[in-house]
C-alpha distance (Angstrom), angle and dihedral (degrees) to the residues before:
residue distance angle dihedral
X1 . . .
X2 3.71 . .
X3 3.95 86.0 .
X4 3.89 93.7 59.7
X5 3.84 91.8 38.5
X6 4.21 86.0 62.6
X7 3.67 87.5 43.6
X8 4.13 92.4 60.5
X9 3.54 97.4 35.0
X10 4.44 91.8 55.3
X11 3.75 90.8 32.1
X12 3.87 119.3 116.3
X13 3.89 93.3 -163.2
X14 3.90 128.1 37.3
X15 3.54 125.2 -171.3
X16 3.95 131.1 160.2
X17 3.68 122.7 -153.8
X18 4.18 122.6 -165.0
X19 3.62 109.0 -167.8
X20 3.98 128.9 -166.0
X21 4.23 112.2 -148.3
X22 3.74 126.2 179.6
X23 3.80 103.0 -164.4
X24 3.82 125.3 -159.1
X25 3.98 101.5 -77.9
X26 3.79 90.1 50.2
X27 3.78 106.9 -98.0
X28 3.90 120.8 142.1
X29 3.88 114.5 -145.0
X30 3.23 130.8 169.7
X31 4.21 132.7 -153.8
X32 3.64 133.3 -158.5
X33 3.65 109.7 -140.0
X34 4.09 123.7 -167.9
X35 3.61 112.4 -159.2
X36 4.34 123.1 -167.7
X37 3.45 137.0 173.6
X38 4.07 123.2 -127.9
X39 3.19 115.8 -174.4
X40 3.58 100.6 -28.2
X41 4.29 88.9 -48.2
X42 3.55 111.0 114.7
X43 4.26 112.4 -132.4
X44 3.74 123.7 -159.0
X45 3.70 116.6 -154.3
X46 3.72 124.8 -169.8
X47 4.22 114.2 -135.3
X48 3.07 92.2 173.4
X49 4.14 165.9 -54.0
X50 3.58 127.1 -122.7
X51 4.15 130.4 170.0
X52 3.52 110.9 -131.4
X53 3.86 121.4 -146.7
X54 3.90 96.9 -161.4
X55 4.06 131.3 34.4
X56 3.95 103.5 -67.2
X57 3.50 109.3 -107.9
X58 3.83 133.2 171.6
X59 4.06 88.4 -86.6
X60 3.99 88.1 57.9
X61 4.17 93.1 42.4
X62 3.38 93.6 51.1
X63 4.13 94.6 43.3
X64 3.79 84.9 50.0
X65 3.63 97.7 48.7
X66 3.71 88.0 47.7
X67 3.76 93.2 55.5
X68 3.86 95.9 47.4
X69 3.93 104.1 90.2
């Protein structure tokens, strides 16, 4: 975690990215991605997964991004 907080705090472009997947034996996850720019490389760091039991909606993102630390 200490790795990622360095990452945000030199970064010179911040974006997040929650994604909704339905893999082959029909479970729905969704991941919190947290994208930053270093010197003009692009870095993708994984938050975090979670498996959903219902539809994701906004009460499920927002849980999820609440629980990533």
């Amino acid at each position: 975690m200490e790795a990622t907080k360095i990452a945000f705090a030199i970064a010179s472009f911040i974006a997040f990215s929650v994604d909704e997947v339905i893999i082959i034996d029909n479970t729905w996850w969704l991941s919190i991605h947290l994208y930053v720019v270093q010197q003009y490389k692009r870095i993708l760091i994984l938050l975090c997964v979670e498996r959903m039991d219902v539809y994701a909606i906004s009460d499920n993102i927002f849980g999820l991004m609440l629980k990533c630390d």
